[in-house]
C-alpha positions in Angstrom: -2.0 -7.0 -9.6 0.4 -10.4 -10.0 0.1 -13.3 -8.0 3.3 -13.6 -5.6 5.5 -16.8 -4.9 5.4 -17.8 -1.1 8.1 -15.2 -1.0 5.7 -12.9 -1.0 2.7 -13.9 1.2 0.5 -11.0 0.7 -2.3 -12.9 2.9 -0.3 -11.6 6.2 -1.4 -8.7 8.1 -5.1 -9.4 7.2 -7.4 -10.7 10.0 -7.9 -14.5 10.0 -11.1 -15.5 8.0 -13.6 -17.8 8.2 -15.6 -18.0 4.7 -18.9 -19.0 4.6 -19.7 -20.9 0.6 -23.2 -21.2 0.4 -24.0 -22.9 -2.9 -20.7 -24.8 -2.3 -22.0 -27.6 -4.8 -22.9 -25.2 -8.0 -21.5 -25.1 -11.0 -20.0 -21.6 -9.9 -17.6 -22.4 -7.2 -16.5 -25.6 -8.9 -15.6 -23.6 -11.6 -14.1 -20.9 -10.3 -14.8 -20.0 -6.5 -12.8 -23.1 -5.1 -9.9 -23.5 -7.7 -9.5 -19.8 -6.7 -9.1 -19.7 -3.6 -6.8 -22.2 -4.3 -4.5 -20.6 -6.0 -5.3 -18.1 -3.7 -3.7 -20.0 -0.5 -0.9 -21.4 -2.8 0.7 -18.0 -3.9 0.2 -17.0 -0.2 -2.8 -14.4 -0.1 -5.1 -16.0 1.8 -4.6 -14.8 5.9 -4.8 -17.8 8.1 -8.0 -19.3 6.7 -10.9 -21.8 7.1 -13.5 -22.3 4.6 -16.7 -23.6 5.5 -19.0 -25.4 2.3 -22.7 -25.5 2.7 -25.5 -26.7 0.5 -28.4 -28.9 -0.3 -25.9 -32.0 -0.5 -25.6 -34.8 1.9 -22.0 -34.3 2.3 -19.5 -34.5 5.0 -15.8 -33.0 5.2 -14.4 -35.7 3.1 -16.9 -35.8 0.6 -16.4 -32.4 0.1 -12.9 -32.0 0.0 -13.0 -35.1 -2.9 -15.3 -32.6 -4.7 -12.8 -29.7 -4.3 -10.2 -31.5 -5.4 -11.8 -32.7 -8.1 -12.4 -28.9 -9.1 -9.7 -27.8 -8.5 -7.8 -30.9 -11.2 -10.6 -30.0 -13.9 -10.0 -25.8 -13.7 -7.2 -25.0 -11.8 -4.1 -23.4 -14.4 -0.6 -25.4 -14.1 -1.9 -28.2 -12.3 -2.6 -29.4 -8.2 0.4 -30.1 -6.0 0.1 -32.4 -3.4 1.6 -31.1 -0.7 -0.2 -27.5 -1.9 -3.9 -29.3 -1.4 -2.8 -31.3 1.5 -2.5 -28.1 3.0 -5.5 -26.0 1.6 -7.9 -29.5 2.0 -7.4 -29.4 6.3 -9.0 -25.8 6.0 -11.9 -27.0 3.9 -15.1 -28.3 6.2 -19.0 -28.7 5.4 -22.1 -28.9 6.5 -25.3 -29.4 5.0 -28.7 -27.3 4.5 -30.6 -30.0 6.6 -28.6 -29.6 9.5 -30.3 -25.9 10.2 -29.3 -22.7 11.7 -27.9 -24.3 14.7 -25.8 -26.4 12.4 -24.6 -23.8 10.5 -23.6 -21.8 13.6 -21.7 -24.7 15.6 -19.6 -25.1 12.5 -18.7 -21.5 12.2 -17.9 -21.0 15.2 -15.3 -24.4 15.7 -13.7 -23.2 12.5 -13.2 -19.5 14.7 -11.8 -21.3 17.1 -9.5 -22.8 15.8 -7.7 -19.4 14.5 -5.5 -16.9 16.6 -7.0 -13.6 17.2 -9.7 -11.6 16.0 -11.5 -13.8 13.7 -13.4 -11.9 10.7 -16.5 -14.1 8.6 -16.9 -13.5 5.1 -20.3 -15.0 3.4 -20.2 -15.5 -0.2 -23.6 -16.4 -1.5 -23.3 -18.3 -5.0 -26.9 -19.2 -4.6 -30.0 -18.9 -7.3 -31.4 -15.1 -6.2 -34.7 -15.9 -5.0 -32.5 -17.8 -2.3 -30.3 -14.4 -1.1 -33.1 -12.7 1.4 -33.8 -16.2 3.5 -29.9 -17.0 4.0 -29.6 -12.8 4.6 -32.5 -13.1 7.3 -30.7 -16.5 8.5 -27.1 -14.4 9.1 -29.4 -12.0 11.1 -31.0 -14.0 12.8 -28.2 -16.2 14.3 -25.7 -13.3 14.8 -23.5 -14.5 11.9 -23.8 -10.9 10.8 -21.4 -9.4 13.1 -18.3 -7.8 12.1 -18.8 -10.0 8.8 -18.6 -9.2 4.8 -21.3 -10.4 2.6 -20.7 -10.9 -1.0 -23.7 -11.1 -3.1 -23.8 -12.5 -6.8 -26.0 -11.2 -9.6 -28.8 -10.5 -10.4 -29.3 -8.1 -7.9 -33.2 -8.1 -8.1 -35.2 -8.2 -11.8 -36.5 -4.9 -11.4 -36.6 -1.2 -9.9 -39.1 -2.9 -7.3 -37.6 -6.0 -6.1 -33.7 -4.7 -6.6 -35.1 -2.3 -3.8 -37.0 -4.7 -1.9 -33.9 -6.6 -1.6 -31.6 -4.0 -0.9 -34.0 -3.2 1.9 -33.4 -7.0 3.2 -29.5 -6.6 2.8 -29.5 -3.2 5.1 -31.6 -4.6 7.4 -29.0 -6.8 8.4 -25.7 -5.4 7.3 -24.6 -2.3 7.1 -23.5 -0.8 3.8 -19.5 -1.4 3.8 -20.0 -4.9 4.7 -21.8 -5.7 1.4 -20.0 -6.4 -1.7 -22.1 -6.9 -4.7 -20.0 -8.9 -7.6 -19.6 -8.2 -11.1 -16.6 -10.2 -12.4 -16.1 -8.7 -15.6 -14.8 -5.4 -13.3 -12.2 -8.2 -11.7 -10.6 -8.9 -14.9 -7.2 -7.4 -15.4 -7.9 -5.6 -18.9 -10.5 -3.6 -17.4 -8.8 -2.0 -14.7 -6.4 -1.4 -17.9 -9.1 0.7 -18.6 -8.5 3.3 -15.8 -5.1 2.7 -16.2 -5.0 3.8 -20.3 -7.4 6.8 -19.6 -6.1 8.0 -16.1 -2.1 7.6 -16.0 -1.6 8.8 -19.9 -2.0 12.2 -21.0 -2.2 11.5 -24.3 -5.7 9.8 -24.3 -7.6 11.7 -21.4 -7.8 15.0 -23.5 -9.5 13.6 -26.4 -11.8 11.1 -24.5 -15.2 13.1 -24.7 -17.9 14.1 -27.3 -15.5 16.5 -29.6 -13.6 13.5 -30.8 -15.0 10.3 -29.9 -18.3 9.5 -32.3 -19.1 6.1 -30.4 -18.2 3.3 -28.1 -19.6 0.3 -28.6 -19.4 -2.8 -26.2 -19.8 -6.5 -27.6 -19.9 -9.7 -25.2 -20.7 -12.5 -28.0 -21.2 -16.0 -26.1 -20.9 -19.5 -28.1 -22.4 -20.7 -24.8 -26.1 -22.2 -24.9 -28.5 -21.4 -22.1 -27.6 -25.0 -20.9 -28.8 -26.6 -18.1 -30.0 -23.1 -16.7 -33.2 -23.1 -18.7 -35.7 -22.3 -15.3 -33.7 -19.3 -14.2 -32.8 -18.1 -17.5 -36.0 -17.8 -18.6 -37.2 -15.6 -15.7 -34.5 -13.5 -16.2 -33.1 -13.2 -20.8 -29.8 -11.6 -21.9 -30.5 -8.3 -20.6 -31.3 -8.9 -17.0 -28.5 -11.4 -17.0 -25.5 -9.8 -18.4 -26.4 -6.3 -19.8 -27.5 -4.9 -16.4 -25.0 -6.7 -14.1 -21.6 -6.5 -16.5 -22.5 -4.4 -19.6 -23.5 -1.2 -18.0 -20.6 -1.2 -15.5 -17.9 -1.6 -17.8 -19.5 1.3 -19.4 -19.2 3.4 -16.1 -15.6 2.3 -16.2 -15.3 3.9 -19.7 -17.5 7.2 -19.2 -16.5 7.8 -15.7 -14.8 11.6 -15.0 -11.5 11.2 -13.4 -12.1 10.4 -9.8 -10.3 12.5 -7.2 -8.1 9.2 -5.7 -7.8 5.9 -6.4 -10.0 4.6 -3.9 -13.8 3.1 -3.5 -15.2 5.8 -2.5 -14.0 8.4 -5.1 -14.2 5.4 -8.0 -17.7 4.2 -7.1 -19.1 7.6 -6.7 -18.1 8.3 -10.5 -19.4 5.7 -11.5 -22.4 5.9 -9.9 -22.8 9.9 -11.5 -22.2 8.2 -14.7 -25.9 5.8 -14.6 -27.4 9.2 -12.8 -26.4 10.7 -16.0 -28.2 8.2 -18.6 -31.0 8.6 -20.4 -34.3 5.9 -19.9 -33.8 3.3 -22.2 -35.8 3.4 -25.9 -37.5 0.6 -26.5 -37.3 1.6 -30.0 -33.4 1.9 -29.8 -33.1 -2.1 -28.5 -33.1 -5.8 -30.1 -34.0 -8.5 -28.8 -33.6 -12.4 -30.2 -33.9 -15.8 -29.6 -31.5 -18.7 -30.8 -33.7 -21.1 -32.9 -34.0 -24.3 -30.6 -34.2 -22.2 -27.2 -37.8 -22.9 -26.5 -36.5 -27.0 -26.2 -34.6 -27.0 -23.7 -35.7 -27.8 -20.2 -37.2 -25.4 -18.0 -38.1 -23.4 -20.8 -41.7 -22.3 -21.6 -43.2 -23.8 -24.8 -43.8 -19.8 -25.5 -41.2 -18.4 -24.5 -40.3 -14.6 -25.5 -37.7 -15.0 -23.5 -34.1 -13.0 -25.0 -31.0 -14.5 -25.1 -29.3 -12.0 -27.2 -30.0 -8.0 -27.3 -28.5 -5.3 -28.5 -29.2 -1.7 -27.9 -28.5 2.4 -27.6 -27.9 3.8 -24.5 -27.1 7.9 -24.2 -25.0 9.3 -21.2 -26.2 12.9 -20.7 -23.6 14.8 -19.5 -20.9 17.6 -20.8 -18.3 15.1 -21.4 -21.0 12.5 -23.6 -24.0 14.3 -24.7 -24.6 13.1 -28.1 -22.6 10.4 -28.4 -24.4 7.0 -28.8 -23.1 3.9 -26.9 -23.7 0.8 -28.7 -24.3 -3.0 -26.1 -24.4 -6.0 -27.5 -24.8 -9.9 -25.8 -26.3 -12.9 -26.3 -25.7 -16.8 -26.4 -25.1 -19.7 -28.9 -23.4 -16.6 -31.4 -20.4 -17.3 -33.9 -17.7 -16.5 -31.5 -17.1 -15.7 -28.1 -15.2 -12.5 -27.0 -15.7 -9.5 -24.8 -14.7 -6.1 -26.5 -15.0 -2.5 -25.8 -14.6 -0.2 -28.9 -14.0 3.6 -29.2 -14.5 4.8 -32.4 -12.9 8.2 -33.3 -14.3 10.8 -35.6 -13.0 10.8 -38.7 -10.8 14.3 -40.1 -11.8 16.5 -43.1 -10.0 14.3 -46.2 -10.3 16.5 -49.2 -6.6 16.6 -49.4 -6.8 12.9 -50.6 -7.3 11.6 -53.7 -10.6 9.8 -54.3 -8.1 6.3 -54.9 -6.7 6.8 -51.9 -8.8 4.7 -49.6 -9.4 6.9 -47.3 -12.0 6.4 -45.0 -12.7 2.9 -46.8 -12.0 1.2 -43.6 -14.3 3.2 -41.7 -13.1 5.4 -38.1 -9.8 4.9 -36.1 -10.6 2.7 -33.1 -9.1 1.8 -29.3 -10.1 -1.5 -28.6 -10.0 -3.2 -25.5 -10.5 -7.2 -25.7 -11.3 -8.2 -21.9 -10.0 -11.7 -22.5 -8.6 -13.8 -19.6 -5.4 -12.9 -22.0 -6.3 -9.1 -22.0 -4.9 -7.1 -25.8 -5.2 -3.6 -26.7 -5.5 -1.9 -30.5 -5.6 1.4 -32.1 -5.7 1.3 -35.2 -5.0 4.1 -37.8 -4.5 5.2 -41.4 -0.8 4.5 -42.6 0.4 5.5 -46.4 1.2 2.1 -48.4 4.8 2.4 -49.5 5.4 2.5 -52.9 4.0 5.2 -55.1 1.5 7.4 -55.3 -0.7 8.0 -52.4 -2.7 4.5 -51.1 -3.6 4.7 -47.8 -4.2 1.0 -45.6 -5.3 -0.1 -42.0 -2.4 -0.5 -39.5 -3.0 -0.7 -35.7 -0.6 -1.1 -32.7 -1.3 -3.7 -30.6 -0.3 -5.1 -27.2 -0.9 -8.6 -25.7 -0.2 -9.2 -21.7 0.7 -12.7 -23.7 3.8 -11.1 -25.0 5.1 -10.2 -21.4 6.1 -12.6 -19.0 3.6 -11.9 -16.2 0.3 -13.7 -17.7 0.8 -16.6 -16.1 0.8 -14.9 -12.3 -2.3 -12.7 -13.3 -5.2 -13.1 -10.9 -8.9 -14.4 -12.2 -11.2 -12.2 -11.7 -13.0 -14.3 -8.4 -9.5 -14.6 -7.2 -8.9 -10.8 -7.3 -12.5 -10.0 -5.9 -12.3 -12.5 -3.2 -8.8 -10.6 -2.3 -10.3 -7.7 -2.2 -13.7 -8.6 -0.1 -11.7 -9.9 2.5 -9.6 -6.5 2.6 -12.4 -4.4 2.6 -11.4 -3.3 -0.7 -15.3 -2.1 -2.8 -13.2 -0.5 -5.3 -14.6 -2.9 -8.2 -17.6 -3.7 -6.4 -21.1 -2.0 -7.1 -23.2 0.2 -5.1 -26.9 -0.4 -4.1 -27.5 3.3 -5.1 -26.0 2.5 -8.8 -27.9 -1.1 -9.2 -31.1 1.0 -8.5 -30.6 3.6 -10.8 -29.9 1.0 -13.7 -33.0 -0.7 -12.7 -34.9 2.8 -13.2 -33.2 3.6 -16.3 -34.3 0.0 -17.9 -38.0 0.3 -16.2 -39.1 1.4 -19.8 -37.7 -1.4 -21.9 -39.0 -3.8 -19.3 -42.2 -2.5 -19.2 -43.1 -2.9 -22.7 -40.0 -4.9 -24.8 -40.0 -4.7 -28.6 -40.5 -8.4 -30.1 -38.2 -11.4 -30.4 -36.7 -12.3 -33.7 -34.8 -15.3 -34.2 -31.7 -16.6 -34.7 -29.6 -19.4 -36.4 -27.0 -20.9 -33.5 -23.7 -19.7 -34.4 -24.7 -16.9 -36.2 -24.1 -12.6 -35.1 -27.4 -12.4 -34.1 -30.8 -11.5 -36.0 -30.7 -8.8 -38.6 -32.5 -6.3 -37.0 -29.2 -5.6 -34.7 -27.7 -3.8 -37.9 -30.5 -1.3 -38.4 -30.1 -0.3 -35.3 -26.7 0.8 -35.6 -26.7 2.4 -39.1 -25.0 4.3 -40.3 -22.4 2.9 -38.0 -21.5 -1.1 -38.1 -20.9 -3.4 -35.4 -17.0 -4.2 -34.9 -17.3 -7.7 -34.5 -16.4 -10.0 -36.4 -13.3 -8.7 -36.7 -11.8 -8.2 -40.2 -8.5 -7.8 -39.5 -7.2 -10.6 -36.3 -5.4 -10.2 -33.3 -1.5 -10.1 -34.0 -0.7 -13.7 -32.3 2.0 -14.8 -30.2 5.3 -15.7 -32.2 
């Protein structure tokens, strides 16, 4: 999906919204939820629109549309027009926590009345998760649940018991097709390439399953430190963080079976067989670090055994992937940042070749995906060196969306998901049924986690992460580089 000129204003036919921010002040929608729905209303997808800002603050309308702007100069891609946020700021409003319920509700519903025809409310909740039931139980209680779409940020709960006790909260209110649970690594363009490369190419789909493919793994390095989200991180580590809520569903979108159209429905219930399908986690199979320094910064317990990098084994077991070992790695303050998915084929019988050959010196043929905001694609292969005699080397195919001229009109992944919650659209949006069933399937590595090793900042991780994949290796670092832009 591109973003349109005003040629194009993809925001018409949709009912006019009213959005809800709560959090409107964090470090999420300053970063990203604001400057895209931005860009949003300036390549014309956003319906006739009023966005409402609410948090713990002491702001007014003004105030808030400074911040915004302010946002919107720091993160928003080819600059702010002034006529564009002269136009998006007279949509933007606020009101604070203290002013209540009743505040809340006036607000809302001046903003409704000031839009022609049926009105539609869309609460996005960028709010710590402890937070989420209260403002849930608020909507309820004040009728702000009616006919509206909630979306809900991770983590969804921190275990089998409180994902469902919070589910429980969310139904109680709204029914299931008004709930849209965010991951945002599904909102990125390379992996919906995903289903594209496997589904719409018969070359792939017939190989993709345990006869051919020995492993996947998937690697989301971070050169980012914990930061100033030392309390909540430290309640929650690496794994609750970003392996439950990103890893595991980009791993759906790589084991899924073909689903029987491309809609929600028929996507999510794939997905959803594919974590029916895996095995409890090992706690033997999983390892878990710390970045030396962690246990200093604020918010964090003296004694913390805390993770904020872990890398495991997870089995699918089904026709398609019995056998075949998928490989998750994360964690913060490593050597680079990136965010890979890796096939690695089996390799052929090679007695043909000639022990000088190098056969097999470079290890399996992979696809790789690199999920990048500028998504790539590899497969790499053995290719004869010319010249005599028979030396084989690397060679790989690559594709950049840099190399094309439409990466400058490709949607973020908030802008996308936003689209698509105020369509109605859950097709890269997780199920309550699939966020429980994760949460089941990690009960054993949460209820007794192997120990913490160390690690130097800017490093791969601790050591232990290698033993763990042997005889296989971990992809990354990379000893061969993306083919840049000339």
């Amino acid at each position: 999906m591109t973003a349109p000129t005003r040629s194009a204003p993809l925001g018409r036919g949709v009912h006019p919204h009213v959005i809800v921010l709560f959090g409107a002040t964090g470090d999420l929608a300053r970063r990203k939820l604001l400057p895209g729905l931005f860009r949003l209303h300036r390549a014309g997808m956003l319906p006739e629109t009023r966005i409402l800002g609410t948090s713990v603050e002491d702001l007014d309308d003004d105030g808030f549309r400074e911040m915004a702007l302010d946002a919107a100069r720091d993160f928003v891609r080819g600059g702010v027009d002034p006529d564009d946020w002269q136009a998006f700021s007279a949509e933007l409003g606020y009101v604070p926590m203290s002013a209540g319920a009743s505040g809340l509700v006036t607000r809302v519903r001046e903003m409704e009345s000031q839009l022609d025809g049926e009105c539609r409310l869309l609460h996005y909740l960028s709010i710590p998760p402890a937070a989420a039931p209260d403002v849930v139980r608020t909507l309820g209680a004040t009728g702000l649940n009616h006919g509206a779409r909630i979306v809900m940020e991770k983590p969804f709960g921190f275990d089998l018991e409180t994902s469902r006790a919070l589910n429980a909260t969310v139904n109680e209110i709204f029914d299931p097709e008004q709930v849209f649970r965010i991951d945002h690594f599904l909102g990125k363009e390379a992996a919906l390439n995903i289903l594209a490369f496997r589904f719409a190419n018969g070359l792939f789909e017939p190989i993709w399953n345990r006869q051919l493919i020995d492993h996947v793994q998937i690697d989301v390095p971070e050169t980012l430190s914990v930061g100033s989200r030392g309390t909540t991180y430290d309640s929650a580590g690496a794994f609750r963080d970003m392996v439950v809520t990103h890893l595991f569903q980009i791993l759906a979108f790589v084991a899924m079976e073909p689903p029987t159209a491309l809609e929600p429905d028929a996507i999510n219930e794939e997905k959803d067989q594919v974590f029916r399908s895996m095995l409890p986690l090992d706690a033997q199979c999983v390892t878990r670090g710390q970045y030396e320094g962690y246990r200093d910064t604020p918010g964090v317990a003296d004694d913390s055994e805390t993770e904020t990098f872990v890398a495991l084994r997870c089995e699918i077991d089904n026709w398609r992937w019995a056998g075949v070992p998928f490989y998750l790695r994360t964690g913060k303050e490593m050597a680079e940042g990136a965010r890979i998915v890796s096939v690695a084929f089996k390799e052929p019988p090679r007695s043909m070749f000639p022990a000088e050959s190098n056969v097999s010196s470079y290890g399996p043929d992979h696809l790789t995906f690199d999920l990048s905001d500028s998504p790539k694609l590899s497969l790499s292969f053995y290719g004869k060196r010319p010249g005599p005699g028979m030396v084989l080397d690397k060679l790989s195919l690559q594709f950049a969306l840099q190399e094309t001229e439409d990466e400058e009109h490709v949607l973020e992944a908030y802008e996308r998901l936003i689209y698509d919650a105020m369509h109605g659209d859950q097709t890269l949006f997780t199920s309550a049924e699939g966020i429980e069933r994760l949460w089941e399937v990690s009960q054993p590595l949460l209820d007794d986690p192997p120990a913490v090793h160390l690690y130097r900042r800017g490093s791969w991780g601790p050591t232990a992460m290698h033993s763990m994949i042997a005889p296989h290796t971990w992809r990354l670092p990379f000893e061969r580089r993306w083919r840049e832009k000339g």
